[in-house]
KEPAKE-817258 format. One line per field, with one value per atom (N, C-alpha, C): residue number from 1; z, x, y. Coordinates in steps of 0.1 Angstrom, whole numbers. Layout:
n	(NUM;...)
pz	(Z;...)
px	(X;...)
py	(Y;...)
//
This chain:
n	(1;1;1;2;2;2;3;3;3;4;4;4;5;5;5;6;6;6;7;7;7;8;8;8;9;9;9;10;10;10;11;11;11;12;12;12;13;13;13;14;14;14;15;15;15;16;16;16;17;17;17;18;18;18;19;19;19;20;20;20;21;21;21;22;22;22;23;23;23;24;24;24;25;25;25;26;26;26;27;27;27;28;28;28;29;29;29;30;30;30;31;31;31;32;32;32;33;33;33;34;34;34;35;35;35;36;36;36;37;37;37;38;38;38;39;39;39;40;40;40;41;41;41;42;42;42;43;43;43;44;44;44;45;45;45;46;46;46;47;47;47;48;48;48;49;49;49;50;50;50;51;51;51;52;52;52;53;53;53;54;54;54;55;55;55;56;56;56;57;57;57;58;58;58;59;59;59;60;60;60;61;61;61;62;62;62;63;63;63;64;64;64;65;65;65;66;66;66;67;67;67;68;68;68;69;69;69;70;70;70;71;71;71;72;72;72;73;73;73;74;74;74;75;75;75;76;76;76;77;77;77;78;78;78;79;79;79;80;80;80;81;81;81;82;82;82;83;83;83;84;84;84;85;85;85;86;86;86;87;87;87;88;88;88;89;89;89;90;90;90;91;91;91;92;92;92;93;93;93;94;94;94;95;95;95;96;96;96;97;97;97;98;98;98;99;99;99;100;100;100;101;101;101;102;102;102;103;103;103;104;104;104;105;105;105;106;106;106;107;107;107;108;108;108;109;109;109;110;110;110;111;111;111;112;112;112;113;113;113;114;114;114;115;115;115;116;116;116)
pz	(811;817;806;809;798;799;787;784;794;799;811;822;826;837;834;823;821;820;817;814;828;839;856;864;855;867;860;844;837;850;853;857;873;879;892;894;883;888;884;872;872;885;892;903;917;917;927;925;912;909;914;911;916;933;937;954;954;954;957;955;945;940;953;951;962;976;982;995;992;989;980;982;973;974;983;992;1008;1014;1014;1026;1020;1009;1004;1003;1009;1007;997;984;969;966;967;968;952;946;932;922;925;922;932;942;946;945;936;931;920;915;898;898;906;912;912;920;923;915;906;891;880;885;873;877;888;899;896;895;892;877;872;854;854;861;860;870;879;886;878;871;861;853;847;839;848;858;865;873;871;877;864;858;849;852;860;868;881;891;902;908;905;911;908;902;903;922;929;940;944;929;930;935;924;923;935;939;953;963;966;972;974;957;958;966;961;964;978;989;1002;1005;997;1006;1004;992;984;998;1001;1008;1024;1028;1041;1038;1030;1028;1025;1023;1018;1037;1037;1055;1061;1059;1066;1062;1043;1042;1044;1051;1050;1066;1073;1087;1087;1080;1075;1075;1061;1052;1065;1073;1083;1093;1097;1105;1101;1090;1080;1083;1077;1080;1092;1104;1117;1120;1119;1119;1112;1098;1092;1097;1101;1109;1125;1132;1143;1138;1127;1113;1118;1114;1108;1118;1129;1142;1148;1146;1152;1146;1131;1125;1122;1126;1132;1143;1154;1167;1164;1155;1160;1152;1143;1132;1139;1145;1151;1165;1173;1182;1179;1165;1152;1151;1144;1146;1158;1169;1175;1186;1182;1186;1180;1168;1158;1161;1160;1165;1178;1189;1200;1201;1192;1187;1180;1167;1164;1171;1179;1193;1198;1206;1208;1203;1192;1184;1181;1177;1174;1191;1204;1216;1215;1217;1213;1205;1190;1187;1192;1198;1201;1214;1225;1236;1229;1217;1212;1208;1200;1197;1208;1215;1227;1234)
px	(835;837;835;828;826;836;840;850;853;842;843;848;847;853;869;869;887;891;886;891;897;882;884;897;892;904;920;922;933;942;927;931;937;929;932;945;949;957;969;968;980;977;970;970;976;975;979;997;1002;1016;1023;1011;1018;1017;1004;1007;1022;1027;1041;1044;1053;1057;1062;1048;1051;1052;1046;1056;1070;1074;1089;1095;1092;1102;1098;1088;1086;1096;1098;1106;1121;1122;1138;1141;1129;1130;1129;1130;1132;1117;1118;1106;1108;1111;1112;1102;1106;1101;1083;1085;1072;1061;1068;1057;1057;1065;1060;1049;1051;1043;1029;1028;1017;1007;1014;1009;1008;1013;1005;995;992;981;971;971;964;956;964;960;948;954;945;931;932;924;912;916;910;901;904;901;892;894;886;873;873;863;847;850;837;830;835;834;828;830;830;816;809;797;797;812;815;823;816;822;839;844;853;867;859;866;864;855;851;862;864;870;886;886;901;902;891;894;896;887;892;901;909;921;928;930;942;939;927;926;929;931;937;952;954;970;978;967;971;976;965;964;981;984;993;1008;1006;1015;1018;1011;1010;1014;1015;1018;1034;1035;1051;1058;1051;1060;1062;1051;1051;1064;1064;1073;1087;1091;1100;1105;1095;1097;1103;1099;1100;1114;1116;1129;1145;1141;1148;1151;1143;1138;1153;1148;1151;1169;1173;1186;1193;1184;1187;1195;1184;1189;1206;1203;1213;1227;1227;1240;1241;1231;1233;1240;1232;1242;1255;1263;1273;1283;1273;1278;1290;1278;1281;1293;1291;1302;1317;1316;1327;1336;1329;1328;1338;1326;1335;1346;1350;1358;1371;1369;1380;1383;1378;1377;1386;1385;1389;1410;1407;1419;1427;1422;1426;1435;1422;1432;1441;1441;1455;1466;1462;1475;1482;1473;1473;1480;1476;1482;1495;1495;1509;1522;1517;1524;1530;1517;1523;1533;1534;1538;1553;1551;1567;1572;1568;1574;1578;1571;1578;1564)
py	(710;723;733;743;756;764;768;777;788;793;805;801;786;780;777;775;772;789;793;808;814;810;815;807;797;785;788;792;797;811;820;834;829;820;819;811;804;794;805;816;827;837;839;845;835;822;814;814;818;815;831;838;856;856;854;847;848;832;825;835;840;857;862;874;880;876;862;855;857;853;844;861;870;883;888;890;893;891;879;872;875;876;879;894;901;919;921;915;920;932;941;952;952;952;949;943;932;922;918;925;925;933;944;957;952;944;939;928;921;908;914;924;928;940;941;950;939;927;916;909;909;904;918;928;931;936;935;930;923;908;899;898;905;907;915;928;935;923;917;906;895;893;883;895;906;913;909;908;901;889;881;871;870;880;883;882;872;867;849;852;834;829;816;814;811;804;808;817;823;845;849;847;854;852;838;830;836;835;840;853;862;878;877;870;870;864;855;850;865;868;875;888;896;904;902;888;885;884;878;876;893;898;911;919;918;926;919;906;900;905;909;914;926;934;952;949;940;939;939;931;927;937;949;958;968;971;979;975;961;958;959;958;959;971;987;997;999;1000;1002;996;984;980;985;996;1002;1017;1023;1029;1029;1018;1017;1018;1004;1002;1023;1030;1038;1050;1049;1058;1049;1038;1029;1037;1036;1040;1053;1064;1075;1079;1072;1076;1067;1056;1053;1062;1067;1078;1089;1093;1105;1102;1090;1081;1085;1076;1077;1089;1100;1113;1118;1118;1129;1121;1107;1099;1104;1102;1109;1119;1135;1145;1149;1132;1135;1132;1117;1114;1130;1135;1147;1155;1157;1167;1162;1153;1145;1146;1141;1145;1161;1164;1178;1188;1184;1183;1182;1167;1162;1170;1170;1181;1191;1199;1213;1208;1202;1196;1196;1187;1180;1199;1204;1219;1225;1230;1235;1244)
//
């Protein structure tokens, strides 16, 4: 095997370990660790672009860009669910609030009632 082929199969097999990565913190929410993931994936991508008429490389780039689409489905879904998270504890926010509010008075009622 020629050096350029260990070099491609070196770059892909560090791209096949950043894959898992970003699954792996996907699924754990770690946004962290998944923008890091994905800024060392692209390093190496930079570096396998000299390449990029190898069948290989190619190969990878279309998984990487389907798996990509699947994950932007995700992040989206994710959003919308935080989103939806968000109105939730809004309105019970607000529930809370003028629940209290209502207790307040009550009391504050009461009081005056017990004074005279």
């Amino acid at each position: 095997m020629s050096d350029t082929n260990l070099e491609i199969e070196e770059y892909l097999k560090q791209i096949l370990k950043i894959e898992e990565s970003l699954d792996e913190s996907l699924k754990k929410g770690d946004f962290d660790i998944f923008s890091k993931s994905l800024e060392k994936r692209y390093e190496i991508l930079k570096k396998l672009e000299q390449f990029k008429d190898n069948p290989s490389v190619k190969n990878m780039a279309d998984k990487i860009l389907k798996k990509d689409k699947e994950r932007s489905q995700i992040i989206t879904n994710k959003i919308e669910s935080l989103k939806e998270n968000q109105l939730t504890v809004q309105s019970s926010k607000k529930a809370m609030k003028n629940g209290y509010l209502k207790v307040e008075e009550s009391i504050a009622r009461h009081r005056i009632n017990k004074s005279g």
